[in-house]
N, C-alpha and C positions, 0 to 999 in steps of 0.2 A: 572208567571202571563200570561194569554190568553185574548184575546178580541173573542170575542164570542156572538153571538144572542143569548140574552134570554131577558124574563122579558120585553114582549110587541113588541118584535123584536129588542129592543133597544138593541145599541152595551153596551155590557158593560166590564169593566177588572176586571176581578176574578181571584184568587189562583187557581192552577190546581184541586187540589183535590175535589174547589166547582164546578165547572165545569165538571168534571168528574163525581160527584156524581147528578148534576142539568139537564144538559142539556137532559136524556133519560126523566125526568119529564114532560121536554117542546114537545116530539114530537109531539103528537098530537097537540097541542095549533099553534104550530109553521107552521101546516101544517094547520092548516083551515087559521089561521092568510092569508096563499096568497092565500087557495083557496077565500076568500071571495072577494077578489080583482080580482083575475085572472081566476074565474071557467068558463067560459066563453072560454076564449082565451087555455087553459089545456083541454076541453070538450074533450075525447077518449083516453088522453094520462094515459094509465096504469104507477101510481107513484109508484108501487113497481120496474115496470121495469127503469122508469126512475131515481130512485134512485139507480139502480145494474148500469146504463149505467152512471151515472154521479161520482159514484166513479169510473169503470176503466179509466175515464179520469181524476180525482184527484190523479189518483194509484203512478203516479210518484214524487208524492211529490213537486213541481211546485208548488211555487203561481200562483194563474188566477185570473182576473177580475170576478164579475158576466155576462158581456156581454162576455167575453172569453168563459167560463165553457157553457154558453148558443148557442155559435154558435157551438160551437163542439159538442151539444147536435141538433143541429138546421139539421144536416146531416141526423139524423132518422127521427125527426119529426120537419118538415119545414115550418110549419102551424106559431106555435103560435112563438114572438117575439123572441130574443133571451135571451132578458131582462128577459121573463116572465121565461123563464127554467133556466135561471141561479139561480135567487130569486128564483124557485122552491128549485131547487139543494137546495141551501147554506139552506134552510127548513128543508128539507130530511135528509140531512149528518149532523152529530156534528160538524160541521167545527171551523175553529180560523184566525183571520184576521191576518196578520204577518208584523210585522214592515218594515220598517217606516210608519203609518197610516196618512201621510202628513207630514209636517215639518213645523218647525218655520216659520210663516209669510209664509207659502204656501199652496195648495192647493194638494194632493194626493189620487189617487183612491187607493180604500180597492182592496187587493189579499186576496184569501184564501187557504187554506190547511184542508186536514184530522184533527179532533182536536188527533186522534191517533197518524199520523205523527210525528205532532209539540214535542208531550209528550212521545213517544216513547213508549206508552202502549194502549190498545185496549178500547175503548168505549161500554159499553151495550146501545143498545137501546132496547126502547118497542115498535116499531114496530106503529101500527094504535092506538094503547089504549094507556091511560095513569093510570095508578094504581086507585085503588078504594080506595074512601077516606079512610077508616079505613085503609088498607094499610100503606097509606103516613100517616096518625096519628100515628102510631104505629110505624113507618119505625124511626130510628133514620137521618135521612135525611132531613124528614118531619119536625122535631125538631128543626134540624138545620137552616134549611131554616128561618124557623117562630124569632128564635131568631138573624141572622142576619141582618133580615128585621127590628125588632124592635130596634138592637144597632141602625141603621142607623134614624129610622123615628118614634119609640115609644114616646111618646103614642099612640095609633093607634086601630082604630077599623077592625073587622076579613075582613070586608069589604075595609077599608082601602090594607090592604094582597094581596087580592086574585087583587085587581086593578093593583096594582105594578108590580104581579109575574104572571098574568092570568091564574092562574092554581086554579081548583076546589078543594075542598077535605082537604084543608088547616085548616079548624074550629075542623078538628079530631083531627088534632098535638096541636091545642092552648088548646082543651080538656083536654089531654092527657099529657097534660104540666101546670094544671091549680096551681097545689101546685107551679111550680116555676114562675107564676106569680102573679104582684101587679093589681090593675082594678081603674080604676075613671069611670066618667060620667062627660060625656062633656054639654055644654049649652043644647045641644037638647035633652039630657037624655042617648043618647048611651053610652054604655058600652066600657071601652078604655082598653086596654092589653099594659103593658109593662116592660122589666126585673126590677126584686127587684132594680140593684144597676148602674142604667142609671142614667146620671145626667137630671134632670127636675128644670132649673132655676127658680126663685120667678115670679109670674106674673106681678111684678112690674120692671122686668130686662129690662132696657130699649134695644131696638131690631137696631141694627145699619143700615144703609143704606147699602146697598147690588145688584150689578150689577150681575143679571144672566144670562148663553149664552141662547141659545131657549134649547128646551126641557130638565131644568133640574130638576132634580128629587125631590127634594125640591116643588114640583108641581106638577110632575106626579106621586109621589110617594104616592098616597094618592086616592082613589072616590071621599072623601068629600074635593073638595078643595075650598071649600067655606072659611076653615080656614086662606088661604092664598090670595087667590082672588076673588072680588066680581062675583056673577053669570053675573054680565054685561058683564064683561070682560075673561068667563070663557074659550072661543075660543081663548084666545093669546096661550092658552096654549097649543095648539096640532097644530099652524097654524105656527110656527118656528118665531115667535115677542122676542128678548131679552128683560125680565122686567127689571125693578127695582123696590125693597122691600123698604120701607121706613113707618117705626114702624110696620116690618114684615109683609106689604102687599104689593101686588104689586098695585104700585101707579103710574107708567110710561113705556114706553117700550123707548129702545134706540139701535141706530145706530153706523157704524164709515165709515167716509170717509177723505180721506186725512189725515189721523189724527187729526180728530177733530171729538171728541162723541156728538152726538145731541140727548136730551130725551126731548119726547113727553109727557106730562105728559099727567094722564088721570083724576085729579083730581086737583085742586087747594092749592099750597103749599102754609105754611107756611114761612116768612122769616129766620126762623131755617133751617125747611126743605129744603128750596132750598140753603140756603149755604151749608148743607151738602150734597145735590146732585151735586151739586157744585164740595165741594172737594173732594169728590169719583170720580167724572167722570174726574178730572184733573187727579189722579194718574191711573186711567185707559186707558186713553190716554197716558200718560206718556210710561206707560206698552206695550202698541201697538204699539206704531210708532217708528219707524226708526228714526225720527230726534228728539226725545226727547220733542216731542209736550207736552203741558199738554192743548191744548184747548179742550173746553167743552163749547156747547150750550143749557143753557134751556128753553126750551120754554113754552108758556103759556098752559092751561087748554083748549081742543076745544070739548071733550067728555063729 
């Protein structure tokens, strides 16, 4: 298993071999991802050079911080932050974050490493371009990709895909894959993809109360996340607010201090609903704290 940028920059842990086969996908995407943010502050720095000079300082196998990998990049080019060239780097190179990524009840900066190192085998990239879509349709890779995304979040529209994984070219594979899929059509009419033999519960399966950290996937994993959150509230979700689902929406966002969970609701419960946020946020507390807390505050409706 490796932890690895992909799929939005988001860290995520993958099996080696998806990773290996995933991440030359990502280069291009990965590299506009910081020029969009840092083109500005990068303006003359040539990233083919800075990606030859940012592996011989990864060459020794050394976990580094991104501000580490960035100030020993900072010696050639002294301009932009050291912040901005590390987050370059760790773009550039297939890297992998290397344990411990923090620890129980603490706080820990990410190191990285060659994702070659780690695995003890050599990464292809593609360099500035990312494959043309018939390509990745056709790539058994492409295939792959499309069918793990849907174990994890099918039903799902091709739109849904490409939001997840930010990679174009994705609607060739689900083509090219269309005898081994089932299709619906959602309220708004779109057309949904998802494996023949996923489970898809009754629509009457009631949806339990559900505490999630901030950005999880359950939420970004989707464009339309209207299915999950109202467009009022659709900014919790990229602005790091932990929700809470409750009849699979998000209906609060919640805290911990002291050990003691405090949710905000954003909508007004029911006396159901709020005993069962209730006793989710006591065993969630429970879970966090050190002294066996189970307090939990809910508070009223102010949105």
């Amino acid at each position: 298993m490796v932890r690895t940028h992909l799929m939005r920059r988001t860290v995520h842990l993958l099996v080696a071999d998806d990773a290996v086969a995933w991440r030359p996908r990502h280069d291009a995407m990965l590299r506009q991802r910081v020029l969009g943010v840092y083109r500005g502050e990068l303006d003359g720095v040539d990233l083919d050079d800075l990606a030859a000079a940012a592996r011989a300082v990864v060459a020794d196998g050394e976990p580094r911080s991104m501000p580490e990998i960035g100030r020993a990049l900072g010696e050639r080019w002294p301009t932009p932050e050291p912040r901005v060239l590390g987050e370059m780097a760790v773009a550039l190179l297939p890297m992998t974050q290397v344990p411990p990524r923090g620890v129980w009840r603490a706080k820990g900066g990410a190191r990285y490493v060659l994702l070659s190192t780690w695995l003890g085998r050599e990464i292809a990239s593609l360099g500035r371009e990312i494959a043309p879509p018939t390509a990745v349709g056709a790539d058994p890779v492409g295939r792959l990709f499309v069918r793990r995304y849907l174990a994890a979040f099918g039903p799902a529209a091709t739109a849904d895909l490409r939001a997840w994984c930010g990679l174009a070219g994705l609607p060739a594979a689900v083509t090219a894959m269309r005898d081994e899929l089932v299709t619906f059509r959602d309220e708004r009419g779109r057309k949904l993809i998802d494996l023949p033999d996923a489970p898809r519960p009754d629509p009457q399966t009631p949806a339990p109360v559900r505490f999630l950290p901030a950005f999880d996937n359950a939420i970004l994993g989707y464009d339309d996340r209207s299915r999950i959150i109202d467009d009022a509230h659709r900014g919790l979700s990229v602005a790091g607010e932990r929700v809470v689902l409750v009849d699979g929406r998000v209906a609060a966002t919640w805290s911990v201090d002291s050990g003691t969970v405090t949710v905000s609701p954003l909508r007004g419960f029911s006396p159901a609903e709020r005993a069962a946020v209730t006793e989710q946020g006591q065993a969630l507390a429970s879970f966090l704290s050190d002294n066996e807390s189970d307090r939990v505050r809910v508070g009223s409706s102010t949105r």
